[in-house]
C-alpha positions as CSV (number, residue, x, y, z in Angstrom):
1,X,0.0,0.0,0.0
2,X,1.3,3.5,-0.7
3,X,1.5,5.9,2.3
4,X,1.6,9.5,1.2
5,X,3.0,12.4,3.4
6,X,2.6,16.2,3.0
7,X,6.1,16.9,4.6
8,X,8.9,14.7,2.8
9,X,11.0,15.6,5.6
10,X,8.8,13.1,8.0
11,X,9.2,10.4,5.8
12,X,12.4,8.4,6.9
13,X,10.9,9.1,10.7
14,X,7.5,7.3,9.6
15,X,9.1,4.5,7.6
16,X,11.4,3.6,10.4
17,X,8.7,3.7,13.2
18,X,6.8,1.2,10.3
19,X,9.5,-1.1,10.6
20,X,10.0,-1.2,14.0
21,X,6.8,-2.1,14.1
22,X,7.0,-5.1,11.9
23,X,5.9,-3.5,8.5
24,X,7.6,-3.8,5.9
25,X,8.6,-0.2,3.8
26,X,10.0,-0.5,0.5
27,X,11.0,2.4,-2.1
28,X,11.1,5.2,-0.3
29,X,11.1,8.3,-2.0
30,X,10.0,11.7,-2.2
31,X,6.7,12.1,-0.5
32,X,5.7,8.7,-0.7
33,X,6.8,5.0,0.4
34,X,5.3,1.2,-0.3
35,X,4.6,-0.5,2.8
36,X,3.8,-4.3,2.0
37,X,1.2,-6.2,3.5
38,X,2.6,-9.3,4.8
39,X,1.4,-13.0,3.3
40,X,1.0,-14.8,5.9
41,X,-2.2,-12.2,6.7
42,X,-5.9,-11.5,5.9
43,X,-5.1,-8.5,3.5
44,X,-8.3,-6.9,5.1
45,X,-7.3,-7.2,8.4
46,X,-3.8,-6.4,7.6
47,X,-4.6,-3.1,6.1
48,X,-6.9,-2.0,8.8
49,X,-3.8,-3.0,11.3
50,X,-1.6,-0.4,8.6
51,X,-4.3,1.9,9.1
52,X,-4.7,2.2,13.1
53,X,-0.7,2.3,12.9
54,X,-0.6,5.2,11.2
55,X,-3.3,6.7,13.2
56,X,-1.1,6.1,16.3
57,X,1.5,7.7,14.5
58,X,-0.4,11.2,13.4
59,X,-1.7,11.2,17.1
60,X,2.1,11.2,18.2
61,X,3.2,13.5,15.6
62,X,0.8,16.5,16.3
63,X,-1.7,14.9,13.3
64,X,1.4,15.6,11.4
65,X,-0.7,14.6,7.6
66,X,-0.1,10.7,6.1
67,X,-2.7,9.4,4.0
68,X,-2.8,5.9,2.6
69,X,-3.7,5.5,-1.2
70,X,-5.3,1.9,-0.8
71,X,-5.8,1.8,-4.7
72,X,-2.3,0.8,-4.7
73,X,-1.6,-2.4,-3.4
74,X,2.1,-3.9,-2.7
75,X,2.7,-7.5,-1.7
76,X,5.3,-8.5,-0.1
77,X,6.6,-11.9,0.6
């Protein structure tokens, strides 16, 4: 899934704390990063776990803007 952020400058902060917390973040660049769903997961409830990560990561970063484009989809292995 692609995770979009407003400030580029947040982006190697948020892809590390993704890893850390088992995600993982693939071709990061720009504004933007790939965050792979792992296999051995539902994909639905795998992207809702992405999604209340990065909600605990906005409400620790003063709501500092990441928006996931869930149109496009990365798998991982």
């Amino acid at each position: 899934m692609r995770v979009q952020v407003h400030d580029a400058a947040v982006l190697p902060d948020l892809a590390g704390w993704l890893a850390e917390r088992g995600w993982p973040v693939v071709d990061a660049d720009g504004s933007g990063a790939e965050v792979l769903l792992p296999w051995d997961q539902d994909e639905f409830a795998a992207a809702l776990k992405l999604r209340a990560d990065l909600a605990v990561w906005r409400a620790t970063h003063a709501g500092e803007p990441v928006e996931l484009d869930d149109h496009l989809w990365a798998s991982g292995s």
